[in-house]
Backbone as CSV, one residue per row, in Angstrom:
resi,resn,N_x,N_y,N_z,CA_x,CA_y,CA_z,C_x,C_y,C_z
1,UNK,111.220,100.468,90.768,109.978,100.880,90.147,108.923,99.792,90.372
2,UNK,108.141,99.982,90.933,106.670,99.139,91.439,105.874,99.091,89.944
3,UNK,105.255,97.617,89.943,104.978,97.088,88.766,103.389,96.993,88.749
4,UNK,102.561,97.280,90.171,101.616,97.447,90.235,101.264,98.343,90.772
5,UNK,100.347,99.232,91.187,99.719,100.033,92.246,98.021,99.220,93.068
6,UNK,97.677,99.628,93.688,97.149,99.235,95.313,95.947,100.489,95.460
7,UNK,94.821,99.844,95.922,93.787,100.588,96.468,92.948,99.819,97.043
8,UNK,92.167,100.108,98.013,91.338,99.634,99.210,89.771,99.449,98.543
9,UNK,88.894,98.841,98.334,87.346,98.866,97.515,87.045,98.316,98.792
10,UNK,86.153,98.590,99.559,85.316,98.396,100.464,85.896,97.083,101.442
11,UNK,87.288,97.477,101.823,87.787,96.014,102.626,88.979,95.322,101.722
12,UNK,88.775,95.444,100.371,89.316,94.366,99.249,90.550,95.278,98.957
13,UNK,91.523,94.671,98.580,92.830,95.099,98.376,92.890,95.107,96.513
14,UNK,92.799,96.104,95.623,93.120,95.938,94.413,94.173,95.896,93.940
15,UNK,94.420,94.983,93.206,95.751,95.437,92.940,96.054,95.192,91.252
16,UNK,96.330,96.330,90.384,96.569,96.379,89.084,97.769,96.400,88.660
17,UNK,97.891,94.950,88.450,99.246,95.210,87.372,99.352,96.414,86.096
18,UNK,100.692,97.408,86.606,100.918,98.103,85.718,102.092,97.980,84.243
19,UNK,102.828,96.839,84.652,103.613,96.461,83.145,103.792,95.415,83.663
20,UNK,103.239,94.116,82.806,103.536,92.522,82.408,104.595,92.152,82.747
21,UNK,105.642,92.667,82.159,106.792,92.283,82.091,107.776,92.278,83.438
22,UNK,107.293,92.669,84.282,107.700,92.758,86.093,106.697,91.483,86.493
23,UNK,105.957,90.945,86.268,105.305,89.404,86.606,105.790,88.339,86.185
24,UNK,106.252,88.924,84.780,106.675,87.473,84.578,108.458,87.020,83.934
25,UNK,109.189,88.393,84.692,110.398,87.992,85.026,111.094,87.314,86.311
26,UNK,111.702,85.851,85.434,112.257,84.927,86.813,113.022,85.541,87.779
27,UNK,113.458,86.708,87.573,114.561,87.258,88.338,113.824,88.305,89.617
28,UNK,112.570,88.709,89.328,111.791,89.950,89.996,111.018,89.605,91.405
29,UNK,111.974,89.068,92.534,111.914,88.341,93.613,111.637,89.749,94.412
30,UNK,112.192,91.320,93.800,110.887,92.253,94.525,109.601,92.451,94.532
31,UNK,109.327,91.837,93.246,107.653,91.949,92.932,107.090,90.693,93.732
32,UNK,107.232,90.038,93.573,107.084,88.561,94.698,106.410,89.130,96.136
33,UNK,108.105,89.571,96.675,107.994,90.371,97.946,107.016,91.597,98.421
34,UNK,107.063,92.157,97.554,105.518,93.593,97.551,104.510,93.121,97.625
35,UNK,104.362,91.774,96.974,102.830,91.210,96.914,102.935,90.904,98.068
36,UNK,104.027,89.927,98.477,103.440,88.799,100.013,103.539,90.452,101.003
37,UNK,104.153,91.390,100.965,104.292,92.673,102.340,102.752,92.784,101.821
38,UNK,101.824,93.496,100.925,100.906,93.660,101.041,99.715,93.100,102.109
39,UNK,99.893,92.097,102.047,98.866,90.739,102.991,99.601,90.487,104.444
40,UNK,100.879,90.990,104.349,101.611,90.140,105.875,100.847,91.025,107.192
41,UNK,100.264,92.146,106.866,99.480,92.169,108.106,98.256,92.526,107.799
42,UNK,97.467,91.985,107.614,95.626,91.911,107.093,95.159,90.729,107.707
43,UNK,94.432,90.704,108.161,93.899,89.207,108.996,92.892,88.573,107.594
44,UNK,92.610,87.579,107.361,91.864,87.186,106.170,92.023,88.242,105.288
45,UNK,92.960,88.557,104.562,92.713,89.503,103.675,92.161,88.619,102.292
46,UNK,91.274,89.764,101.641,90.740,90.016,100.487,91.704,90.817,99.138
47,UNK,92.387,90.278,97.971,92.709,90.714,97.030,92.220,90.130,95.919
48,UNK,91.635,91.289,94.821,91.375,91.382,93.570,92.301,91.820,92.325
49,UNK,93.008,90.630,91.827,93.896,91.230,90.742,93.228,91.577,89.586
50,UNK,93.984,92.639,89.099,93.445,93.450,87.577,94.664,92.650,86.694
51,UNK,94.069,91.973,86.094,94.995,91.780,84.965,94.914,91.823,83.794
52,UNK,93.926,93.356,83.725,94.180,93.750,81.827,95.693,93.893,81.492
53,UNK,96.243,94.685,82.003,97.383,94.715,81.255,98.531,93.355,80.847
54,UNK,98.421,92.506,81.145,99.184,91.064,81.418,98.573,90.430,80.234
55,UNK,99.453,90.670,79.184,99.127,89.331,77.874,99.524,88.478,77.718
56,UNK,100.461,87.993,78.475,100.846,86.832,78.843,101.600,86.592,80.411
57,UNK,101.621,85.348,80.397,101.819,84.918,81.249,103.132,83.511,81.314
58,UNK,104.538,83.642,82.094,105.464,83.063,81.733,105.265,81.958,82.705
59,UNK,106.044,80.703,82.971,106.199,80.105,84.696,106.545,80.979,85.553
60,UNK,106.497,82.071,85.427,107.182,82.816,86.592,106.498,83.378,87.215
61,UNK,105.621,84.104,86.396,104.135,84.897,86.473,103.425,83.998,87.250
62,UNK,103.081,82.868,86.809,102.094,81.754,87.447,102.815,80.926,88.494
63,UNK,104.160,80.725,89.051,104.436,80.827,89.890,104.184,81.942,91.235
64,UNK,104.327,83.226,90.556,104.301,84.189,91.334,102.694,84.683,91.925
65,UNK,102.046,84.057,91.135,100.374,84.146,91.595,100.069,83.034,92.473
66,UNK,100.433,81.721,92.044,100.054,80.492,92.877,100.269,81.222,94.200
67,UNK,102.099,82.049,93.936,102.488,81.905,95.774,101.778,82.350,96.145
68,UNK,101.653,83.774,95.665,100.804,84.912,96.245,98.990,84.250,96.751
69,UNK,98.366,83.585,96.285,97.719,82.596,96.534,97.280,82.214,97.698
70,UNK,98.644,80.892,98.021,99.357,80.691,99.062,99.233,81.265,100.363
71,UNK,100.004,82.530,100.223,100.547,83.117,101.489,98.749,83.913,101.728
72,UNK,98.283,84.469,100.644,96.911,85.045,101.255,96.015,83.757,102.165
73,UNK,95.928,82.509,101.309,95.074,81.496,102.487,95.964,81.045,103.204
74,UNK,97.061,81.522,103.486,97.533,81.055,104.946,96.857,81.568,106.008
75,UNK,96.586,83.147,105.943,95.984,83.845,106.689,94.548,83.888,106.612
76,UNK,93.626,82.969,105.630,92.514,82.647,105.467,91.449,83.757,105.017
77,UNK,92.784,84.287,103.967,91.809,85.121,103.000,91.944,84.703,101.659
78,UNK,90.983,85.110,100.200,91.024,84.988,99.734,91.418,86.044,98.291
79,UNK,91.643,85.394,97.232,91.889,86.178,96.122,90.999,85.772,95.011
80,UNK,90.760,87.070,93.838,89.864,86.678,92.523,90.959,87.560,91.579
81,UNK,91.033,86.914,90.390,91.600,87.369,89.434,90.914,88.112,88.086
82,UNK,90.745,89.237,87.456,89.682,89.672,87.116,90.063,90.977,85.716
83,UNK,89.633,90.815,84.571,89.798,91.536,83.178,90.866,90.619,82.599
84,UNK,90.642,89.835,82.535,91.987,88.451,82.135,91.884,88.721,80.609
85,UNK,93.077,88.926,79.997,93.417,89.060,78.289,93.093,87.584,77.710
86,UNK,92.323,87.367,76.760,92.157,85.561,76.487,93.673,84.919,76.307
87,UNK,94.298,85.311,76.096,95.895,84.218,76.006,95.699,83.718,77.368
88,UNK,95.923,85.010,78.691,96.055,84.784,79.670,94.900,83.343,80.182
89,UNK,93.830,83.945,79.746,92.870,83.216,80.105,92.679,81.793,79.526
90,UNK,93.387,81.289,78.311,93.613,80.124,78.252,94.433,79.651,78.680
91,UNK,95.201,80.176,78.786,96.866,79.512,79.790,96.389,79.313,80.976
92,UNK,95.748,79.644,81.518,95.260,78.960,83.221,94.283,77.994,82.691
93,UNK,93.698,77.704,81.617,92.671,76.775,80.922,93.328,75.604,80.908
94,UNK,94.332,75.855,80.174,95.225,74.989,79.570,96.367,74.148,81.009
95,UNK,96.038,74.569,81.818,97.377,74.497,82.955,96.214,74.070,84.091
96,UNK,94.481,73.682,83.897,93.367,73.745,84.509,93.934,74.605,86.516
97,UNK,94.559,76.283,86.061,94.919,76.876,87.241,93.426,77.427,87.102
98,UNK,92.639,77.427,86.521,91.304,78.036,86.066,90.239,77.498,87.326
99,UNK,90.409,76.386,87.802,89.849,75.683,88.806,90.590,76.002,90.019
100,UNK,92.004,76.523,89.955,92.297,76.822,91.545,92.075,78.495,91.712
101,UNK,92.382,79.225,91.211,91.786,80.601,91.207,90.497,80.796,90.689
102,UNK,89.912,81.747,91.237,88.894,82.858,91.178,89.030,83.599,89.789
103,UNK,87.948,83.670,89.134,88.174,84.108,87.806,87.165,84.744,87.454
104,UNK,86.547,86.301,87.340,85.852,86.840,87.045,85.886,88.006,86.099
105,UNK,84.514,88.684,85.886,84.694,89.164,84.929,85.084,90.567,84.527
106,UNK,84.810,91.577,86.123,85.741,92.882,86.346,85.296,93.147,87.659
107,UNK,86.038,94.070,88.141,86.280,93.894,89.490,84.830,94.230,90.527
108,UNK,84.051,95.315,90.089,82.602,94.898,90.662,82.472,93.461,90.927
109,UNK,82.335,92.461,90.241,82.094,91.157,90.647,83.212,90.593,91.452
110,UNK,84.415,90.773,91.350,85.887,90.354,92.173,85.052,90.792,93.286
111,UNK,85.402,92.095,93.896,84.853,93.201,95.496,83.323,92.211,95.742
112,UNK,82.357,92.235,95.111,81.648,91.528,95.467,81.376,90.079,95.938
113,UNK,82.089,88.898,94.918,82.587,87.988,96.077,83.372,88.005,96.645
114,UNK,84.465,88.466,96.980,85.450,88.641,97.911,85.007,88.882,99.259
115,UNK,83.830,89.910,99.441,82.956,90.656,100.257,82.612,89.769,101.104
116,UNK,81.990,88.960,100.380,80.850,87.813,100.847,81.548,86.331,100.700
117,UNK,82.356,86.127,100.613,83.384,84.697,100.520,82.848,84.121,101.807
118,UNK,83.025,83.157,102.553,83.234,83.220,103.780,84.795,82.280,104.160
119,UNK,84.934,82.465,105.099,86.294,81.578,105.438,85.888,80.612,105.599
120,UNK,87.369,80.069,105.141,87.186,78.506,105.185,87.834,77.577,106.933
């Protein structure tokens, strides 16, 4: 059972977490994997995570975003993270991941810089 679903916004890859609890189990090395297949063939890809539904966030979760991260600027695209629950949103405060991700305020603004990012 897939923990998010996927749609295309003008180039940008959305992707909405649909139950928390598939992010931020240590064991869910398929959800990991769906994310990095998403990007393994997109040249600079662009993803915008939805993370209303995500009220928290475990090491596993924030492991599993760093990677995902990761493997997108390998290929020299970028990601924004976007409808963040405030727990969530202090826990990357608190962990200053707030400075390595993209953090906005709903996904109009995600698609929009994403759009216009330029590579690095």
């Amino acid at each position: 059972m897939s923990t998010f679903t996927t749609r295309d916004d003008s180039g940008v890859l959305v992707v909405a977490f649909t139950d928390p609890s598939g992010l931020n189990d240590f064991r869910n090395t398929p959800l990991r994997d769906a994310l990095f297949e998403l990007v393994q063939d997109r040249t600079e890809p662009r993803a915008a995570l939805d993370m209303h539904k995500v009220d928290y966030l475990s090491s596993s979760g924030v492991a599993i975003l760093v990677g995902f991260k990761r493997k997108v600027e390998m290929k020299d695209g970028k990601i924004a993270l976007f409808r963040l629950q405030p727990a969530v949103h202090d826990l990357l405060k608190v962990m200053k991941l707030d400075r390595y991700f993209t953090i906005v305020e709903d996904e109009a603004e995600a698609v929009s810089q994403l759009r216009t990012a330029p590579s690095v």
